[in-house]
Each structure stands twice: as structure tokens, then as C-alpha cells.
FIVEX-863905 format. One line per 5 residues: for each residue x, y, z of N, C-alpha, C. Coordinates in Angstrom, 2 decimals. Example, Ala and Ser with C-alpha at 12.3 -4.5 7.8 and 13.67 -1.06 7.14 Angstrom:
// residues 2
13.19 -5.69 7.80 12.30 -4.50 7.80 13.20 -3.30 7.80 | 12.85 -2.25 7.08 13.67 -1.06 7.14 12.90 0.03 7.87
END
This chain:
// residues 182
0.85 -1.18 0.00 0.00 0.00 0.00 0.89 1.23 0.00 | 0.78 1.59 -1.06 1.62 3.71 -0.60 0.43 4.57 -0.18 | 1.25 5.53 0.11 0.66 7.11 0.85 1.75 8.07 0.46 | 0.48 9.12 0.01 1.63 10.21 -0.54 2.84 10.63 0.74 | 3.77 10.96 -0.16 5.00 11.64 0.77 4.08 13.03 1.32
4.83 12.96 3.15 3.85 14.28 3.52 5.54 14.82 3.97 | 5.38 15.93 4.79 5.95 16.66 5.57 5.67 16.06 6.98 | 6.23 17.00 7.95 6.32 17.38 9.20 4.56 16.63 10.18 | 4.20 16.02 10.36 3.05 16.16 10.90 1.88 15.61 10.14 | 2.18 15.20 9.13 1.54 14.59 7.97 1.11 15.88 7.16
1.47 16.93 6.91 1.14 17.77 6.12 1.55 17.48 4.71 | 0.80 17.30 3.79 1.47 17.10 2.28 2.86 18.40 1.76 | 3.90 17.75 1.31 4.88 18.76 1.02 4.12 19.51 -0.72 | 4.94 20.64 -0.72 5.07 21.33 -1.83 5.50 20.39 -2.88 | 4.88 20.75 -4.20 5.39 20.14 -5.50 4.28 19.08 -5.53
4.36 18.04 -7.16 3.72 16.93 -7.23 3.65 16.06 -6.33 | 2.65 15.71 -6.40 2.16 14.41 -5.48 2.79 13.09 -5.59 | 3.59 12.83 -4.99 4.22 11.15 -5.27 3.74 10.29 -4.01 | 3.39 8.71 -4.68 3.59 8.24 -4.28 4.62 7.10 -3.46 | 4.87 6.39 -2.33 5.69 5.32 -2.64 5.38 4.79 -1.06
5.91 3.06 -1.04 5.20 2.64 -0.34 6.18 3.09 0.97 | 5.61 2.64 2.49 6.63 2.67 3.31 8.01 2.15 3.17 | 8.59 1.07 2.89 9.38 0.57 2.72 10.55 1.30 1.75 | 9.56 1.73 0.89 10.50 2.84 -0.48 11.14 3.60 0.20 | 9.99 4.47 1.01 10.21 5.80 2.00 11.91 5.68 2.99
11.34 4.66 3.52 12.39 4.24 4.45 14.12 4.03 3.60 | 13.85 3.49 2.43 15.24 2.88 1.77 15.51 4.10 0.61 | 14.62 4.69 0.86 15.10 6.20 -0.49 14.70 7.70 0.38 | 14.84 7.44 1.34 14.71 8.70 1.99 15.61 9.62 2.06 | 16.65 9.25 1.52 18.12 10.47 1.19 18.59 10.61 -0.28
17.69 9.83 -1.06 18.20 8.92 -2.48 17.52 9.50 -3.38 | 18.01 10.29 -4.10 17.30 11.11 -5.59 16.93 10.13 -6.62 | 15.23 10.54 -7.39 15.12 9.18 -7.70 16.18 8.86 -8.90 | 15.86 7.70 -9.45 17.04 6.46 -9.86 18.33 6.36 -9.75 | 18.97 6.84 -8.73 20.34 7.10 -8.04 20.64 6.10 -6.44
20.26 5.34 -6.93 20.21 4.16 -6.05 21.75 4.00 -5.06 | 22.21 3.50 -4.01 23.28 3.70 -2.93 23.96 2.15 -3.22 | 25.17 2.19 -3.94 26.11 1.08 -4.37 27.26 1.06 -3.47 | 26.75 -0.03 -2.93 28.26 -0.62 -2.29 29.26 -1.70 -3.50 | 30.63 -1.34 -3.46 30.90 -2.32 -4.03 32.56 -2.17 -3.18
33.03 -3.56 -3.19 34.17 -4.11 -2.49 34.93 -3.13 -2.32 | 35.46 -2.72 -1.31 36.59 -1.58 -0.92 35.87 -0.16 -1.11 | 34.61 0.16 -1.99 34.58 1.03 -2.49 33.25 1.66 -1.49 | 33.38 3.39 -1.51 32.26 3.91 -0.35 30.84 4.05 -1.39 | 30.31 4.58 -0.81 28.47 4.86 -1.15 28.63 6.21 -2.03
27.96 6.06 -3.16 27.89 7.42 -3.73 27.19 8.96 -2.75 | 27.64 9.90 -3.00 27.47 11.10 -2.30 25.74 11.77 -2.69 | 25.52 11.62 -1.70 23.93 12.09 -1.31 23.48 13.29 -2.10 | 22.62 13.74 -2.52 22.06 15.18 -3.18 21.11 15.98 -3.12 | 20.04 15.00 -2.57 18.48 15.25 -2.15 18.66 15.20 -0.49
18.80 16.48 0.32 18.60 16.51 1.38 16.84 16.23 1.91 | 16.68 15.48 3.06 15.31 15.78 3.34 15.34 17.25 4.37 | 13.63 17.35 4.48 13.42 18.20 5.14 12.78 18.19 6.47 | 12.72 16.83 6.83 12.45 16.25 8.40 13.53 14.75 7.82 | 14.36 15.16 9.31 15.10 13.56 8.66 15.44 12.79 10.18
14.59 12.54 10.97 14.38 12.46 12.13 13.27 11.46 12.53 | 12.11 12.25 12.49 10.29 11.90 12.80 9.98 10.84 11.73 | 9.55 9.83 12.42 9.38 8.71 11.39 10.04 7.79 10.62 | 11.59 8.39 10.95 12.62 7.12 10.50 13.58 6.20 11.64 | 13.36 4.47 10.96 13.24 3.88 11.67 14.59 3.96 12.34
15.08 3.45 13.45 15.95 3.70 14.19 17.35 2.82 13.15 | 17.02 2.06 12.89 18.48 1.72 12.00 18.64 2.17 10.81 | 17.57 2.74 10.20 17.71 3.49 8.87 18.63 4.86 9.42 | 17.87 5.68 11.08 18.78 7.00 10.87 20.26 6.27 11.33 | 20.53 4.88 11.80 21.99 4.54 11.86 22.53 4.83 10.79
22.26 4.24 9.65 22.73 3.72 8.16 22.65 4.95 7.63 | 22.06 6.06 7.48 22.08 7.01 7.32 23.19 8.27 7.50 | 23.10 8.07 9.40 24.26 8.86 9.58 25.50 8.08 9.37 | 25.76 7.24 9.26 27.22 6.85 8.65 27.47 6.32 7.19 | 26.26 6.75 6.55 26.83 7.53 4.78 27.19 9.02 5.27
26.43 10.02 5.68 25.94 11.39 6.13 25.20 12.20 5.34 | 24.29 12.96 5.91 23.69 13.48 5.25 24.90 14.65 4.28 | 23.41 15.28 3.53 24.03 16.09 2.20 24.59 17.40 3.19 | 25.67 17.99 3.04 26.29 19.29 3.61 25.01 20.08 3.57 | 24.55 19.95 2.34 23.17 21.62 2.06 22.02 21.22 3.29
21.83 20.14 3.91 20.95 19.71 5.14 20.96 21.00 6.30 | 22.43 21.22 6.21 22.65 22.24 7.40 21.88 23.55 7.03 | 22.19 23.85 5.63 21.00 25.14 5.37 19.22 25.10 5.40 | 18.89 24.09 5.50 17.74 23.33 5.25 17.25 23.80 7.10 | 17.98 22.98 7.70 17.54 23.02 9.48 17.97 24.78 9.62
18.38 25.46 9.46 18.79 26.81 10.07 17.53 27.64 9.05 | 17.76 27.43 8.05 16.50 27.76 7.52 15.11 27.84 8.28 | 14.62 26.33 8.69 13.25 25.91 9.42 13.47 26.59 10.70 | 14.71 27.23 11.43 14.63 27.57 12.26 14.95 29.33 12.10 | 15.19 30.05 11.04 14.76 31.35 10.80 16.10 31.89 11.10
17.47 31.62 11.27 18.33 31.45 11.17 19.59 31.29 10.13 | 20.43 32.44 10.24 21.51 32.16 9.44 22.46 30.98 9.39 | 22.87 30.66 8.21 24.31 29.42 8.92 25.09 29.81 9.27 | 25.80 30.52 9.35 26.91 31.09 10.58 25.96 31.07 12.01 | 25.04 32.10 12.23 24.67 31.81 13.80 24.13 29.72 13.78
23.53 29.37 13.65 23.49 28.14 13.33 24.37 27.15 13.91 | 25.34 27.39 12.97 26.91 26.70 13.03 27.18 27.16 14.33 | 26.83 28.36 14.96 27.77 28.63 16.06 27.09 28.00 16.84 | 26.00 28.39 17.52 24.79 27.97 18.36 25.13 25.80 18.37 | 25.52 25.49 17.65 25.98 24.08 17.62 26.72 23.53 17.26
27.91 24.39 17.64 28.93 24.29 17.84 29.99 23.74 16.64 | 29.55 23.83 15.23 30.09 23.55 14.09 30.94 24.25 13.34 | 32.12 24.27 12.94 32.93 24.97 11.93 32.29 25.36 10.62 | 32.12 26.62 10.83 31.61 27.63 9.30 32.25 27.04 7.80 | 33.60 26.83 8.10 34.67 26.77 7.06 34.75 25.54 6.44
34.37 24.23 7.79 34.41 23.02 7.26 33.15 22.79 6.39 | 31.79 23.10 6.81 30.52 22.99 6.21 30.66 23.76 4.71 | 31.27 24.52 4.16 31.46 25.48 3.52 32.11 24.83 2.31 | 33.51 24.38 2.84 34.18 23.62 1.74 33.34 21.96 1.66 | 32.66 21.34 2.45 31.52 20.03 1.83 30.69 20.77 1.19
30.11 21.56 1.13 29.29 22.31 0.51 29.65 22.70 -1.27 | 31.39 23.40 -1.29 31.74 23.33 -2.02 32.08 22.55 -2.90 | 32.33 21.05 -2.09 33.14 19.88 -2.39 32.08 18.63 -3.01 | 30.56 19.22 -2.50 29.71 18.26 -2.51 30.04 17.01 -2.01 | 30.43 17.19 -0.65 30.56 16.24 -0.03 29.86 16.14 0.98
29.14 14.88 1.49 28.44 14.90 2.69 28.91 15.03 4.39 | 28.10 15.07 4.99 28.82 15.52 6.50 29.10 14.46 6.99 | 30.27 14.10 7.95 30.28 13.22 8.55 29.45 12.41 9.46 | 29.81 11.12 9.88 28.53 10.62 10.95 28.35 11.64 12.37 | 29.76 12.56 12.97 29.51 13.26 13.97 28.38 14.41 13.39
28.71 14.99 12.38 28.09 16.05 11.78 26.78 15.94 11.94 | 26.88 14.40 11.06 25.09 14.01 11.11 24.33 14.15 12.45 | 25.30 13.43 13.14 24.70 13.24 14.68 24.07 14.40 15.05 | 24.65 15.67 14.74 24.73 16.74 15.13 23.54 17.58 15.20 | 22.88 17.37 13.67 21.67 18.08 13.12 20.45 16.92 13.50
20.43 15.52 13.65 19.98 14.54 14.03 19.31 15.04 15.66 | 20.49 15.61 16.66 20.42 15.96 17.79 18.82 17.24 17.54 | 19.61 17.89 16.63 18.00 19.58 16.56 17.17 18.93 16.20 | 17.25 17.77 14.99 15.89 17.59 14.76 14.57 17.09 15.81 | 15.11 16.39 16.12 14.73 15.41 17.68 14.51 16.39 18.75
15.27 17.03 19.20 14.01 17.98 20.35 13.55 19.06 19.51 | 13.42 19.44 18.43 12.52 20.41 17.32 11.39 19.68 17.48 | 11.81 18.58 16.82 9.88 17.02 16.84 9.23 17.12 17.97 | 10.33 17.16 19.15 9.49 16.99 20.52 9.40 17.96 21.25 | 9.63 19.39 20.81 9.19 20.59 21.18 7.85 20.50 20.76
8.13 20.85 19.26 6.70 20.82 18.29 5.57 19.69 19.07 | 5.95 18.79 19.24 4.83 17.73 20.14 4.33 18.46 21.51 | 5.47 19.20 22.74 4.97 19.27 23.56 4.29 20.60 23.61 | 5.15 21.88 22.54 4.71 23.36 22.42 3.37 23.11 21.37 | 3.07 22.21 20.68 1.84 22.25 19.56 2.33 23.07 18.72
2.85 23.57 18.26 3.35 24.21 16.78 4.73 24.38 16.64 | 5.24 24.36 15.56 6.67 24.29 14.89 6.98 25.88 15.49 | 6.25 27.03 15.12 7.07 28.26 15.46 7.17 28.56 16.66 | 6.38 28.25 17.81 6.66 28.11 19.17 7.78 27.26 19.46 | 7.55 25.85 18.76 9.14 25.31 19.12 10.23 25.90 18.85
10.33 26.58 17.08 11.41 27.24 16.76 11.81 28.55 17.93 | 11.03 29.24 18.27 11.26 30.17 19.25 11.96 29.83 20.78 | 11.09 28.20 21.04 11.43 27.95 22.59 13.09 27.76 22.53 | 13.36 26.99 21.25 14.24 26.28 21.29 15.65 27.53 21.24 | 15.66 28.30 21.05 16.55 29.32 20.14 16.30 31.01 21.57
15.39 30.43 22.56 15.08 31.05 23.84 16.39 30.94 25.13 | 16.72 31.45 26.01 17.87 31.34 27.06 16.57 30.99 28.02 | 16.88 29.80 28.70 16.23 29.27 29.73 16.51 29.13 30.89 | 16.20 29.63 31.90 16.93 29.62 33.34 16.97 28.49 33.91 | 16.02 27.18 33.60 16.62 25.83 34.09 17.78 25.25 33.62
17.79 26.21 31.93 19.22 25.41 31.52 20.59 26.17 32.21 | 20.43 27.07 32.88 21.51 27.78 33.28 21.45 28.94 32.65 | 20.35 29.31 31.95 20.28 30.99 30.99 21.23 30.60 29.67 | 21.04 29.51 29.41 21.35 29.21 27.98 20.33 28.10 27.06 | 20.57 28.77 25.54 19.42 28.98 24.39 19.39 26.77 24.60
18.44 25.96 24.84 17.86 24.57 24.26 19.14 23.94 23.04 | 18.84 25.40 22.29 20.01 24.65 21.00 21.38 24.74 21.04 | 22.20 25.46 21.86 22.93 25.41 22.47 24.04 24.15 23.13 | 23.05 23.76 23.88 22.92 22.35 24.69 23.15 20.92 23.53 | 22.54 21.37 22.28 22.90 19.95 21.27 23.87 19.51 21.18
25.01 19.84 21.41 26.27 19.22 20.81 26.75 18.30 21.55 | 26.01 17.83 22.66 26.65 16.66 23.36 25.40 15.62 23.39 | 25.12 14.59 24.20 24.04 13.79 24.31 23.76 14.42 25.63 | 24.37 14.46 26.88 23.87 15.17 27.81 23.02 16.59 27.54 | 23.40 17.36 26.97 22.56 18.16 26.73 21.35 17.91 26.44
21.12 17.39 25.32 20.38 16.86 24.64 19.05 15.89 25.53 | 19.86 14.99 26.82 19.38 14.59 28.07 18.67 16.17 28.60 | 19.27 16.56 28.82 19.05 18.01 29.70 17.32 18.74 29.16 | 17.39 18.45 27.76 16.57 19.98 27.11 15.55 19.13 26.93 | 15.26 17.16 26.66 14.46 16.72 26.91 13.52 16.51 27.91
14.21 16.71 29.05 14.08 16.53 30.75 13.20 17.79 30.60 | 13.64 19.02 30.68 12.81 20.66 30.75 11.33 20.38 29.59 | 11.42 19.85 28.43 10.84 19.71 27.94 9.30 18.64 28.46 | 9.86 17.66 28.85 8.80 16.57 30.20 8.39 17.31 30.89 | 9.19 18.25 31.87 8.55 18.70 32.69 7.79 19.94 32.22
7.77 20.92 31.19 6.90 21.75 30.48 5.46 20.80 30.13 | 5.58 19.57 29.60 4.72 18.66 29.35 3.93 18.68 30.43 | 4.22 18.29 31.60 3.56 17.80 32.69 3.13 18.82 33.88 | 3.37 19.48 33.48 2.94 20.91 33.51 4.08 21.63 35.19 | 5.08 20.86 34.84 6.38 21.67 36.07 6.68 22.49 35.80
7.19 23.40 36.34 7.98 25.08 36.45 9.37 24.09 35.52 | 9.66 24.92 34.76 11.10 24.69 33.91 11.78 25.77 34.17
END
């Protein structure tokens, strides 16, 4: 059975309507169509081109493995700073990424590494679960990109670049849920 490709929340994306089934979704979710991902002996995975625009919500936990260690497309990073209203330089800084390195993959058309990936993997994931606990994407974009006095008077996104953090901004986030003082 397919279902059209949606967005964020099941919202249908911009452009024609495609179909494809789950399974497609899952195994071409970084994969421009007929540009299929070749392994061959000694040799790496061809370089990614079609960034998504949620690459997080809805993919299965070993697909975002397999995923982040091809890496996503460098242009991904403009994609998330974008959804979050944001330049890539503040971006990059706010999470702690080199301007210069993203710049020359960018140039190089080369994809980001698995840390890299990890990296934007980290925003997407409390973005999803902002958006879940705030009810809308621009409240999340705002909370998240906010200085919070449980975090110590520093911005949610901030906090991504480690897994503790990341522990940290989920925790404030539960307790916003459950209706605690954060």
C-alpha cells in the first residue's frame, strides 16, 4: 500500500504528489530518484544530493543509523537553520560547528560526517518533541533558540552538541509537558 509523501506532521509537502510505499520511504529517503546507494568491495556509497526536510520523525531507528554513517548532504545544514529562521553562521555557532568546514563540503559536494550528522539529528529530535509538547513548529522554533533559566540561561540549542545536553533539554521539555515550572 503507498501514501503520498507528507511533511512534518503529515502535512502534504510542496510540489507533485508522489507516491511510494513505506518501505521505499524508508530505503530512499536520502536517495534522488534512480540514483540508487552502491556498495561495491573496498569502495564507499555514492554522495547524497536530495537533502530531506524532516530527517528524524518517522525514520526507523536503523535506517537513521545507516544514514548517519553515509551522512547526510552538507546543504541539510541550510535546510535546518532555515526551518529555524536562522543564518548558517549563527546556526553553526549555536551548535557548535565549523563555518569553514561545512562550507568547503558544501563546495566539495561532499556529505557531512557521521559526527556532523549526529549533530543536526540531535536539533531535529528535540525540534519534533518541542513541536509535540509546544503544539506548533514556530513556538518550538522560538522555545528552542530562547535562554532558559533551568538550563543555566542558555538557548535549548545550544545544549545539542553533546548527548547530555540533549538529556538536559528533553528533561525541561517533560517537565513543560507535565505541567512543572522549567
Amino acid at each position: 500500500m503507498s501514501k503520498p509523501i507528507t511533511g512534518m506532521h503529515g502535512k502534504a509537502t510542496k510540489g507533485p504528489q508522489l507516491t511510494m510505499s513505506a518501505a521505499e520511504i524508508a530505503t530512499s529517503a536520502l536517495t534522488p530518484p534512480g540514483r540508487g546507494l552502491k556498495r561495491q568491495a573496498g569502495k564507499t556509497a555514492k554522495v547524497l544530493v536530495a537533502p530531506p526536510t524532516n530527517f528524524v520523525v518517522g525514520m526507523a531507528a536503523s535506517e537513521q543509523v545507516r544514514v548517519s554513517r553515509i551522512g547526510l548532504p552538507a546543504s541539510t545544514v541550510d535546510i535546518m537553520a532555515k526551518r529555524l529562521g536562522m543564518s548558517r553562521s549563527l546556526f553553526l555557532g549555536e551548535i557548535d560547528m565549523k563555518q569553514s568546514t561545512i562550507e568547503r563540503r558544501l563546495a566539495e559536494k561532499k556529505p557531512l560526517t557521521t559526527t556532523e550528522t549526529d549533530r543536526l539529528y540531535r536539533v531535529e529530535k528535540v525540534l519534533a518533541r518541542a513541536t509535540e509538547v509546544l503544539e506548533d513548529e514556530a513556538s518550538a522554533t522560538a522555545w528552542i533558540q530562547h535562554r532558559i533559566r533551568s538550563l543555566g540561561g542558555v538557548t535549548p540549542l545550544s545544549l545539542l552538541d553533546t548527548d547530555a545536553g540533549v538529556d538536559l533539554v528533553m528533561d525541561t521539555l517533560g517537565r513543560i509537558e507535565h505541567g512543572i515550572a522549567a
